[in-house]
RODO-2510 file (C-alpha; in nm, 4 decimals, decimal comma):
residues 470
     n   res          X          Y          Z
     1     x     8,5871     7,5084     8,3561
     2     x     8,6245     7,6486     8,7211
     3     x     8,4750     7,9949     8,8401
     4     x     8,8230     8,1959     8,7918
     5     x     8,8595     8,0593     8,4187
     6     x     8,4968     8,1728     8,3595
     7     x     8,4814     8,4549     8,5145
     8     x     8,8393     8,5535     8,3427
     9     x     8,6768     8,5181     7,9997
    10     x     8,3983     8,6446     8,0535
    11     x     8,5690     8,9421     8,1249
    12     x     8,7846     8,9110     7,7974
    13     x     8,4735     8,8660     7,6307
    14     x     8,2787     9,1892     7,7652
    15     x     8,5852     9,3791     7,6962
    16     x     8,5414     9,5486     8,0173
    17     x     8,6162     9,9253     8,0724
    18     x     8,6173    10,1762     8,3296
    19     x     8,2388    10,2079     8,4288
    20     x     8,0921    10,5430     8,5229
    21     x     7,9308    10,5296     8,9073
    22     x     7,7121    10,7611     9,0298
    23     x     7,8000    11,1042     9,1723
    24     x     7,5957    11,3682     9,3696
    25     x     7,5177    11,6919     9,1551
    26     x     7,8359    11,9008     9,0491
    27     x     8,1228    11,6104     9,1807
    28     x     8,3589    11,4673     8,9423
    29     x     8,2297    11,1409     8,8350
    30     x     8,4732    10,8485     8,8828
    31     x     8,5273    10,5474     8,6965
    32     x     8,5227    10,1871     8,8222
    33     x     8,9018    10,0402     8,7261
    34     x     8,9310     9,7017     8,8369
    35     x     8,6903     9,5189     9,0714
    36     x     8,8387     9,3596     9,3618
    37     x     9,1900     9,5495     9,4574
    38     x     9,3527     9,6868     9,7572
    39     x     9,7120     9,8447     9,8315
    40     x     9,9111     9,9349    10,1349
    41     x    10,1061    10,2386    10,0938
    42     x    10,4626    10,1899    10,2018
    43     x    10,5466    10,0588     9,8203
    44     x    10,6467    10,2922     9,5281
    45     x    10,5494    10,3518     9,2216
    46     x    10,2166    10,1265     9,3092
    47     x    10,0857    10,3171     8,9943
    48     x    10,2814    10,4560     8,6953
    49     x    10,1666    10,6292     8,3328
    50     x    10,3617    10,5539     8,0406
    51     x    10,2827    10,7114     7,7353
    52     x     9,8668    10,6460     7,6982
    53     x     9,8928    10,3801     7,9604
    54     x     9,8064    10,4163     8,3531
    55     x     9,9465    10,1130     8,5202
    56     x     9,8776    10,0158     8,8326
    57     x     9,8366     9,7714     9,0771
    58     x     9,6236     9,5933     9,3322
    59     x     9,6328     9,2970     9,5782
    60     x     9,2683     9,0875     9,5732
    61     x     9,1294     9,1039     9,9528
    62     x     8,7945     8,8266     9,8664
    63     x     8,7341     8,6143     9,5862
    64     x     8,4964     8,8417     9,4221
    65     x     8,4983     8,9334     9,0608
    66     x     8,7779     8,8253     8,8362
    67     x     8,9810     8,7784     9,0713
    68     x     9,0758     8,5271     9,3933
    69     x     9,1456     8,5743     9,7355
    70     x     9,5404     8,6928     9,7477
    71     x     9,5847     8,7535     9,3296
    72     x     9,8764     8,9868     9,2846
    73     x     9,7161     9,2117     8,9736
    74     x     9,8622     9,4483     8,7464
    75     x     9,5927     9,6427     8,5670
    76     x     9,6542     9,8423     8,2567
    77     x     9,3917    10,1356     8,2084
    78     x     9,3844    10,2949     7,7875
    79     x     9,3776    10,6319     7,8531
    80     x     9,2328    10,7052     7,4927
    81     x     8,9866    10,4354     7,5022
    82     x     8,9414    10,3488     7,8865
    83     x     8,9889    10,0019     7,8660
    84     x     9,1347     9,8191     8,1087
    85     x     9,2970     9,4777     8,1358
    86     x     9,4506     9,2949     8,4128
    87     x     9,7108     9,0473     8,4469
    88     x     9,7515     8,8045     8,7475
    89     x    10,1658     8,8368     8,8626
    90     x    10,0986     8,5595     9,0918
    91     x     9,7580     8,3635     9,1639
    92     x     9,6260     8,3262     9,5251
    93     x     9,9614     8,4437     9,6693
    94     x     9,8597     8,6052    10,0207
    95     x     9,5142     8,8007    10,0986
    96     x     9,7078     9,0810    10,2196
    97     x     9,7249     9,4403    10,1460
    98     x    10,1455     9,5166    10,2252
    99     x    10,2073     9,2711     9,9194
   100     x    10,1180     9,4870     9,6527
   101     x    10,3633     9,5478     9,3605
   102     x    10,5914     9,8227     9,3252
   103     x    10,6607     9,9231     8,9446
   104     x    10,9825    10,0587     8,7629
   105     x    11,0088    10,1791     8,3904
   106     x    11,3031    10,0853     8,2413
   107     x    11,5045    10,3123     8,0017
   108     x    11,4212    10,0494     7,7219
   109     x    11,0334    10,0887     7,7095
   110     x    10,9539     9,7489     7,9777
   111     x    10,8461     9,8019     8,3067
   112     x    10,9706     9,5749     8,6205
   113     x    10,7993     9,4710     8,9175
   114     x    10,9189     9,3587     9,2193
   115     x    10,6505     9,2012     9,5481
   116     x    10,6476     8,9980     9,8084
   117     x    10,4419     8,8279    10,1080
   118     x    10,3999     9,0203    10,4187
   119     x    10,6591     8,8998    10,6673
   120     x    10,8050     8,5891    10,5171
   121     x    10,5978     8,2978    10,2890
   122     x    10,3981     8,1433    10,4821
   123     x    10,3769     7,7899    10,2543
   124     x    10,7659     7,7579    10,3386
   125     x    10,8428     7,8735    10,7246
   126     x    11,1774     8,0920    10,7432
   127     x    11,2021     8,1643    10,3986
   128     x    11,1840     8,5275    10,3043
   129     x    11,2115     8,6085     9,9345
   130     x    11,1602     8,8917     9,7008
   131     x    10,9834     8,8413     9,3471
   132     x    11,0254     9,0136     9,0670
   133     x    10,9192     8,9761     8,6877
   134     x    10,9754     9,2214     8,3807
   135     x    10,7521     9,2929     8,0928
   136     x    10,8963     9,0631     7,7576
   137     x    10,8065     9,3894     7,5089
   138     x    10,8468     9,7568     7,5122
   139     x    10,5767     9,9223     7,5392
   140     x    10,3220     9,5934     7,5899
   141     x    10,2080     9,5530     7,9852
   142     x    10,0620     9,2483     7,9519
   143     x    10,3112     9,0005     7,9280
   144     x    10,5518     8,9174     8,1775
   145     x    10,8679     8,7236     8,2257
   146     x    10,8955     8,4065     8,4537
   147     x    10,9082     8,4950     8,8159
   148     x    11,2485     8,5303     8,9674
   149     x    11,2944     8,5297     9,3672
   150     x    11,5889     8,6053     9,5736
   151     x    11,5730     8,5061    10,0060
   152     x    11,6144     8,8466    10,1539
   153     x    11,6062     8,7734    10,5431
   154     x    11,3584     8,7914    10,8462
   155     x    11,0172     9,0338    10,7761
   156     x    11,0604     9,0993    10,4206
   157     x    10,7995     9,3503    10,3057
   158     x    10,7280     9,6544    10,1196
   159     x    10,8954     9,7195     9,7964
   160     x    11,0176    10,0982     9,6552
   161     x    11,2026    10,0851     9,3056
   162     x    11,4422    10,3992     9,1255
   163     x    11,7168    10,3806     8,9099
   164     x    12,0203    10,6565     8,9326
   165     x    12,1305    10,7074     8,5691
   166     x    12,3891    10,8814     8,7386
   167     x    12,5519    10,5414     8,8932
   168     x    12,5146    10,3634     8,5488
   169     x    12,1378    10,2579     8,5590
   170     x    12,1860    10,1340     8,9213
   171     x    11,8028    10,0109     9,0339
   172     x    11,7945    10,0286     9,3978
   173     x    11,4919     9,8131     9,5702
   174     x    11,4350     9,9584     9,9619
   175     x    11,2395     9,6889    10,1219
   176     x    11,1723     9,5873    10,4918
   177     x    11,4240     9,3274    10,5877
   178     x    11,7043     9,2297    10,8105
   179     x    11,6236     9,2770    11,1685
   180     x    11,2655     9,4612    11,0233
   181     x    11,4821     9,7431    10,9490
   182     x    11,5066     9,9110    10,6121
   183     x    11,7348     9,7030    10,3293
   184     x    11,8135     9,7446     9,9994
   185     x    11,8961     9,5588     9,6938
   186     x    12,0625     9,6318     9,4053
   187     x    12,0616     9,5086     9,0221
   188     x    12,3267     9,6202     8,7311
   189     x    12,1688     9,4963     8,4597
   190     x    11,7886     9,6472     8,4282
   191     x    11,6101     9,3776     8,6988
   192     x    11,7355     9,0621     8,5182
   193     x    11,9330     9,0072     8,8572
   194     x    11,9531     9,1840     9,2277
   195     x    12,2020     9,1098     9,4953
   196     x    12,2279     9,2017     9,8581
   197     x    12,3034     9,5674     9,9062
   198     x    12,2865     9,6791    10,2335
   199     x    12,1034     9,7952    10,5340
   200     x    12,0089    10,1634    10,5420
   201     x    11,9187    10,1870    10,8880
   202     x    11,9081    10,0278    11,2346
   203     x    11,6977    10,1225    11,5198
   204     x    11,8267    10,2504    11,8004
   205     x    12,1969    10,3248    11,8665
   206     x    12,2445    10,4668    12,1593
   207     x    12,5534    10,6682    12,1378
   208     x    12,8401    10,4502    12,2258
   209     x    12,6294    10,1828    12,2435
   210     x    12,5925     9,8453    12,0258
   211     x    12,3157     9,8003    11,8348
   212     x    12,0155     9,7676    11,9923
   213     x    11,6809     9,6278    11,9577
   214     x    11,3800     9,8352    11,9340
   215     x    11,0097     9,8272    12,0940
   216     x    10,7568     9,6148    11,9091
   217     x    11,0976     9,4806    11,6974
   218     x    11,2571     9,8023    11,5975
   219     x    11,0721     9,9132    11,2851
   220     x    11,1007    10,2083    11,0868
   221     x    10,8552    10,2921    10,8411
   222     x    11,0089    10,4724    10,5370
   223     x    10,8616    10,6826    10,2335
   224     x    11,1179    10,7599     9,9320
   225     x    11,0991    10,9607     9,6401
   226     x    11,3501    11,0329     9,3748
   227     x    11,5418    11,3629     9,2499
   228     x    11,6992    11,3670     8,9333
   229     x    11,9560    11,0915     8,8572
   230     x    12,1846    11,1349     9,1442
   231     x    11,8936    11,1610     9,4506
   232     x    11,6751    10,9413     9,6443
   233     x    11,5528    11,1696     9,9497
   234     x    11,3730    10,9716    10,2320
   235     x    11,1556    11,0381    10,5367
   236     x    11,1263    10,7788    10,8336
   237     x    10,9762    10,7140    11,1658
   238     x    11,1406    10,5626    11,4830
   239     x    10,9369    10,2948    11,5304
   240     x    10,5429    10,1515    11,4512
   241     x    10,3248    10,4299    11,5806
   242     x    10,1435    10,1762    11,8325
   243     x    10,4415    10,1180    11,9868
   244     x    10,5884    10,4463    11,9749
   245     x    10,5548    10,8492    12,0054
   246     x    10,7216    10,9142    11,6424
   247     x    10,8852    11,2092    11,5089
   248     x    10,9349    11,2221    11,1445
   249     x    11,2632    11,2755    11,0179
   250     x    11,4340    11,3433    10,6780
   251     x    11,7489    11,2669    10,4941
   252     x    11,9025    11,1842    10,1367
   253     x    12,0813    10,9493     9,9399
   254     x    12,3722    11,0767     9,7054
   255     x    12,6569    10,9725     9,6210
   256     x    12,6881    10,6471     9,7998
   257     x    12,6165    10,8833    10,1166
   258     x    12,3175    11,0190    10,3244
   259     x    12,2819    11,3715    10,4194
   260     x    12,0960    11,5800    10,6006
   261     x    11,8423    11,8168    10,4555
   262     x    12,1288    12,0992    10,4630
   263     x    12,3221    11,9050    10,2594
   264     x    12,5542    11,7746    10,5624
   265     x    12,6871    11,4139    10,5276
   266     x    12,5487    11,1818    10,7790
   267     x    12,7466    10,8440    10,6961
   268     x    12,8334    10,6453    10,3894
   269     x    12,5581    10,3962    10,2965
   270     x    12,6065    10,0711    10,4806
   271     x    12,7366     9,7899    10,1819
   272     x    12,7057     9,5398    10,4818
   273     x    12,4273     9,3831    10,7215
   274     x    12,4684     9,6237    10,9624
   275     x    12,3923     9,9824    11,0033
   276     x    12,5330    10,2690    11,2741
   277     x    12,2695    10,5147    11,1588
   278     x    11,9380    10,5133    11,3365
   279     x    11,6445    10,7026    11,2049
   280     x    11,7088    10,9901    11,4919
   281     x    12,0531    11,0433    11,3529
   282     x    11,8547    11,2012    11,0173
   283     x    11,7196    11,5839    11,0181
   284     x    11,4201    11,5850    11,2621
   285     x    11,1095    11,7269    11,0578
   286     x    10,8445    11,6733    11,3444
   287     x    10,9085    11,6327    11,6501
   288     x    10,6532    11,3506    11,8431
   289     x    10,5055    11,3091    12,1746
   290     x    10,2360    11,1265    12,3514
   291     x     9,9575    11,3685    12,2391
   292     x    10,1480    11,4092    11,8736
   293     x    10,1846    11,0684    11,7435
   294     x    10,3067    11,0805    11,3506
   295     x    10,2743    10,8938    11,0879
   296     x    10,3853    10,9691    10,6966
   297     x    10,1495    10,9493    10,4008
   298     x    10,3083    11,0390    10,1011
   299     x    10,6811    11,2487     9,9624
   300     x    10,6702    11,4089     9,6320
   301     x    10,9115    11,6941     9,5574
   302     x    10,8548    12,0540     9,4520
   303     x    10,9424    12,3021     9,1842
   304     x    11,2579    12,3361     9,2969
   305     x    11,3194    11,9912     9,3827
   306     x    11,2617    12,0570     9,7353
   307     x    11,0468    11,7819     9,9361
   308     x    10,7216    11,8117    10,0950
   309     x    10,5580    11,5858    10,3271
   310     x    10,2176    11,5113    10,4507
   311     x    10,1522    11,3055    10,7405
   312     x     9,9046    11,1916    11,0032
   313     x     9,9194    11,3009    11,3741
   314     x     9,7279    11,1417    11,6203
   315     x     9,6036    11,3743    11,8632
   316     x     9,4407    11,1834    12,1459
   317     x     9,6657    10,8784    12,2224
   318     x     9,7576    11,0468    12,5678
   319     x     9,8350    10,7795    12,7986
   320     x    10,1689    10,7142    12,5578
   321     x    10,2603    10,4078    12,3505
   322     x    10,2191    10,0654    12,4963
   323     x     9,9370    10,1908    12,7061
   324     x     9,5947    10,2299    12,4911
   325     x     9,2612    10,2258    12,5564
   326     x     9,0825    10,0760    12,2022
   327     x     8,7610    10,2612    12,3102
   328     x     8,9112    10,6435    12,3284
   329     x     9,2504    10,6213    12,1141
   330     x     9,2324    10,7179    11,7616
   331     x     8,9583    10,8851    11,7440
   332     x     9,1132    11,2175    11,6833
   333     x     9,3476    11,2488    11,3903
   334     x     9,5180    11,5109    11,2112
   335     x     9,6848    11,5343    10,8411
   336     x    10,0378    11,8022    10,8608
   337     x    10,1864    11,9089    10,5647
   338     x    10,6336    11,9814    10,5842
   339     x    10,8009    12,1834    10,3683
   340     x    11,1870    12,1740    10,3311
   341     x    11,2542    12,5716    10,2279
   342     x    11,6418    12,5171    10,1669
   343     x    11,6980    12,6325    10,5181
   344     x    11,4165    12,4374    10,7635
   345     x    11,1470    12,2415    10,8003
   346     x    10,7899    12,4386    10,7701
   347     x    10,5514    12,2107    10,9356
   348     x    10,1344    12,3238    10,9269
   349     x     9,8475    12,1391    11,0597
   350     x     9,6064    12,1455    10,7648
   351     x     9,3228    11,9634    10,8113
   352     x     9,0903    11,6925    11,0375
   353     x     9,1633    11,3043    10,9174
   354     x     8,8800    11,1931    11,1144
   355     x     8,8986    10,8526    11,2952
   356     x     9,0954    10,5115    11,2773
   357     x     8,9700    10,2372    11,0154
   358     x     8,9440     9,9829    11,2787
   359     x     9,0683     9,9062    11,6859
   360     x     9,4201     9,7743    11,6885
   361     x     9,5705     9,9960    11,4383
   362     x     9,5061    10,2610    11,6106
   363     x     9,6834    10,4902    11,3858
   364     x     9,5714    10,4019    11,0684
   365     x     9,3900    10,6573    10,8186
   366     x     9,2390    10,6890    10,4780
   367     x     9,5659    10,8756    10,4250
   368     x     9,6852    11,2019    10,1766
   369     x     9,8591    11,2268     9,8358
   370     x    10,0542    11,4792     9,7280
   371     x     9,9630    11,5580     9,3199
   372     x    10,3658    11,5775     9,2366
   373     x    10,2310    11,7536     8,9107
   374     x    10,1204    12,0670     9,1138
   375     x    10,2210    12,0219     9,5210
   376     x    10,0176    12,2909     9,5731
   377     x     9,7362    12,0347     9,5749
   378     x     9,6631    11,7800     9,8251
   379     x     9,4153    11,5009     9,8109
   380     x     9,3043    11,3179    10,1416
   381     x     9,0610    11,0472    10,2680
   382     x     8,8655    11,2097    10,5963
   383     x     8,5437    11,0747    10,7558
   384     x     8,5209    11,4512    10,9411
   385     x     8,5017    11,7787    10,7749
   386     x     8,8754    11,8682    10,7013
   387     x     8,8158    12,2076    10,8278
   388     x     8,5556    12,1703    11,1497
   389     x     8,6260    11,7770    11,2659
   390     x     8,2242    11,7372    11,2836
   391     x     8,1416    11,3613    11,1775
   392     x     8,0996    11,3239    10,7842
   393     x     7,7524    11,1815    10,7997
   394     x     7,6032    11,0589    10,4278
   395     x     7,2702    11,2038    10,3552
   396     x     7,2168    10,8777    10,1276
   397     x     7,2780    10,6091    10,3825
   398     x     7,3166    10,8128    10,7557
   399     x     7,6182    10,6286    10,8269
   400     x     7,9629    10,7719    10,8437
   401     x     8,2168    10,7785    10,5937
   402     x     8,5245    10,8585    10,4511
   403     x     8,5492    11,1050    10,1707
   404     x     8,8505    11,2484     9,9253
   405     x     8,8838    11,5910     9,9555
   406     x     9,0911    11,8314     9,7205
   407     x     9,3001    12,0780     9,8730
   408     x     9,4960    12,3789     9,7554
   409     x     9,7017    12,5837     9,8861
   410     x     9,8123    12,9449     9,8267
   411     x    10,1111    12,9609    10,0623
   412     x    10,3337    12,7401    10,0240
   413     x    10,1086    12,4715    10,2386
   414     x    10,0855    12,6966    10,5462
   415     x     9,6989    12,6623    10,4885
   416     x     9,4505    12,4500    10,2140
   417     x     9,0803    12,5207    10,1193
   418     x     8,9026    12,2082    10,0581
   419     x     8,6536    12,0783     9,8406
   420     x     8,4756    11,7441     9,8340
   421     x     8,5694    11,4894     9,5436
   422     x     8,3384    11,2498     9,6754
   423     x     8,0276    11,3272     9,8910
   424     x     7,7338    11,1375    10,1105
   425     x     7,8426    10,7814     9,9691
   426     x     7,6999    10,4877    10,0709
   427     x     8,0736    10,3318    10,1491
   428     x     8,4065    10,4334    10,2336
   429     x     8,6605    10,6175    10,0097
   430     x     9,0829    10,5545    10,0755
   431     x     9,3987    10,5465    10,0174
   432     x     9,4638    10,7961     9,7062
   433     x     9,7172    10,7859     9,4891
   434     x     9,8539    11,0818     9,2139
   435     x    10,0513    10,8999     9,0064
   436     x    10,4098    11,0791     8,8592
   437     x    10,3074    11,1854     8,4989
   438     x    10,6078    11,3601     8,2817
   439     x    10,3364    11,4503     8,0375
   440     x    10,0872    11,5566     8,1939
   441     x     9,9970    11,9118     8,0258
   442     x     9,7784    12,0028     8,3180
   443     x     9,5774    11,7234     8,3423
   444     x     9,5714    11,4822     8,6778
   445     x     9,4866    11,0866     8,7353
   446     x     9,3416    11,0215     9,0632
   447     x     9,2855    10,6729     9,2049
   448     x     9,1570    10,5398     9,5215
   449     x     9,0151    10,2448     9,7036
   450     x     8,6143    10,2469     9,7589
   451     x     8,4578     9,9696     9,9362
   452     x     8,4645     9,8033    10,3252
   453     x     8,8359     9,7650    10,4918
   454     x     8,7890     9,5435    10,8148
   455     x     9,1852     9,4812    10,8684
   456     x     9,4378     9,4721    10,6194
   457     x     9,3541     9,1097    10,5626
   458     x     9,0172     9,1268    10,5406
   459     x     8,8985     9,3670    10,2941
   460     x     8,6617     9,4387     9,9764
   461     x     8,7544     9,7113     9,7856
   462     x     8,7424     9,8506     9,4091
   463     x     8,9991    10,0673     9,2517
   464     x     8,7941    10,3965     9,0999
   465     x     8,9485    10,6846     8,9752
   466     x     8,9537    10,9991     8,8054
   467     x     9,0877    11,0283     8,4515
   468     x     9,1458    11,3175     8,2332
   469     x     8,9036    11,3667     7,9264
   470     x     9,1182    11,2471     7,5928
***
């Protein structure tokens, strides 16, 4: 028997659990959920909860554990019991974080998935497909049809799954695609198929001008969330922020049409390979320069079903994009929170986001998460003191290192007090997530990623979390 087939019953065997880890005095103690598992986090839902279930899941940055180098995992987590169980989508696929599943539930009680490798397989030069599977039962998670795959075009990435009701159960899949642009496919029939849709956007257009190509290849980066049955609203950059000064701008899908925040039609969404709308044609949320260089983290909508945003600035890329100097630039980052009120764009600087994970990505942070629950309640992944900027310095290990924090606000996200989650660990703490939970009565499911991240190819990381007392 080889070391995965052991090591995958042994873990059958143990029935393994969320395990309790240490926490200083008075901090939430979180729970070990599945050894071994990373995410990116321009793919939605990476985490869903369906009845008693939390579903989640993870791309496998080592062979360590359970799992190998590049497993695609879906991990179920009992939230009566807290036992977990994980499911391999695809083995040894790619040891990268952008690959991670996206999740749907379906009206029917199964859940689909769609993934795929960062930027075209590498096994089969030029071809670029999406993946998807379904679950075979309602209500059962681990079990999962065949793999399907459809080719997709150049720089396939990033997955984001909804379904309108209101167009007959129409799933729409926004991916990274054609001409690294934001795409979209479409299936009629609950995931068993998708087809070509469209492009949503194309960067730039210069008024009157063809379609051009962008710096660093033109691409957007793009955050959705959905309203209702009709709605999809969406936020997007101009560009990668290495290669760019971004603004952040804002826009919705309805009606086979995009708007603008006001409710103003933009264009008709593209049914074709080519797009006239750029992302600067959308309602500008934030406007960027060289010493304001944004970056989205995470869209959830309000009571009203109004959006909020929070995002990273960073503050001390001055010389502009193109021109960096690894030892200075990103050192200084910020997280903003945007508020649509019906009539603007509210935009607050609300707290210090500490440094870059590593030189190259120079804008990379341990990002926020809105709690769509209660949006009056941030969570974010700092390695300085949200409030001050001083270095977060563990009094267990005096190294540095990043730390959740739990904000709340009292006005409408003009301001937060925070409060530590986690405190003087003895390793980093990223990338949470708040999963949407219809039934939540109060109660709130945290996960993040705790462990080293070198690049987001080389990485070992655990999923922990905090879940609610049954």
């Amino acid at each position: 028997m080889n070391r995965r087939a052991s090591l995958a019953l042994l873990c059958l065997a143990s029935g393994f659990s969320g395990t309790l880890l240490a926490a200083p005095a008075g901090l939430p103690v979180p729970q070990l959920l599945k050894i071994n598992g990373g995410w990116c986090w321009f793919q939605d839902e990476r985490a869903l909860v369906i009845g008693d279930t939390l579903l989640f899941g993870s791309v496998a940055g080592s062979t360590r554990g359970p799992s190998a180098a590049g497993d695609i995992d879906a991990t179920t987590v009992d939230l009566r019991s807290g036992r977990t169980h994980t499911t391999t989508l695809h083995p040894e696929f790619q040891s990268d974080d952008h690959d991670v599943p996206a999740f749907l539930a379906l009206p029917d009680g199964r859940v689909l998935t769609t993934y795929q490798t960062h930027g075209g397989d590498k096994s089969i030069p030029g071809l670029n497909l999406m993946r998807w599977r379904r679950t075979l039962r309602p209500g059962e998670f681990t079990e999962w049809s065949p793999e399907q795959t459809l080719p997709v075009g150049a720089g396939v990435s990033y997955s984001n799954l909804f379904r309108l009701g209101a167009e007959g159960g129409r799933i729409y899949n926004f991916h990274r695609g054609l001409g690294y642009n934001p795409n979209y496919l479409i299936s009629n029939d609950n995931g068993a198929t998708f087809s070509y849709g469209g492009r949503l956007l194309s960067w730039p257009r210069p008024v009157g001008e063809p379609l051009a190509t962008g710096i660093d290849g033109g691409r957007p980066y793009l955050k959705y969330v959905q309203a209702g049955d009709d709605t999809i609203h969406l936020i997007a950059t101009d560009d990668h922020p290495r290669a760019y000064d971004n603004s952040i701008y804002h826009a919705f899908i309805r009606a086979g049409k995009l708007h603008h925040s006001d409710g103003r039609i933009i264009a008709p969404l593209s049914t074709t390979t080519e797009s006239r709308v750029a992302p600067r044609d959308l309602t500008t949320v934030f406007q960027g320069d060289a010493q304001h260089v944004a970056w989205m983290c995470d869209v959830h909508l309000d009571q009203a079903g109004r959006p909020r945003i929070v995002f990273s600035v960073q503050r001390d890329g001055t010389q502009g994009r193109g021109v960096r100097d690894i030892k200075i630039d990103g050192q200084d980052h910020r997280f903003y929170h945007a508020r649509w009120n019906g009539t603007k764009w509210l935009v607050h600087e609300i707290a210090h986001a500490g440094s870059r994970l590593y030189p190259g990505e120079d804008d990379y942070t341990g990002l926020a998460a809105i709690d769509p629950q209660n949006p009056a309640v941030v969570y974010i992944s700092t390695n300085a003191n949200p409030a001050t900027g001083a270095a977060l310095i563990s009094n267990t290990d005096q190294k540095r290192h990043w730390e959740i924090y739990r904000g709340l606000s009292s006005d409408d996200g003009a301001s937060f007090t925070w409060t530590p989650v986690t405190q003087d660990s003895t390793t980093d703490n990223l990338r949470p997530i708040v999963p949407i939970w219809k039934e939540a009565r109060g109660r709130t499911i945290l996960l993040w990623l705790r462990g080293t991240y070198r690049r987001y190819t080389d990485y070992d990381l655990d999923v922990v979390g905090l879940l609610p007392s049954t």
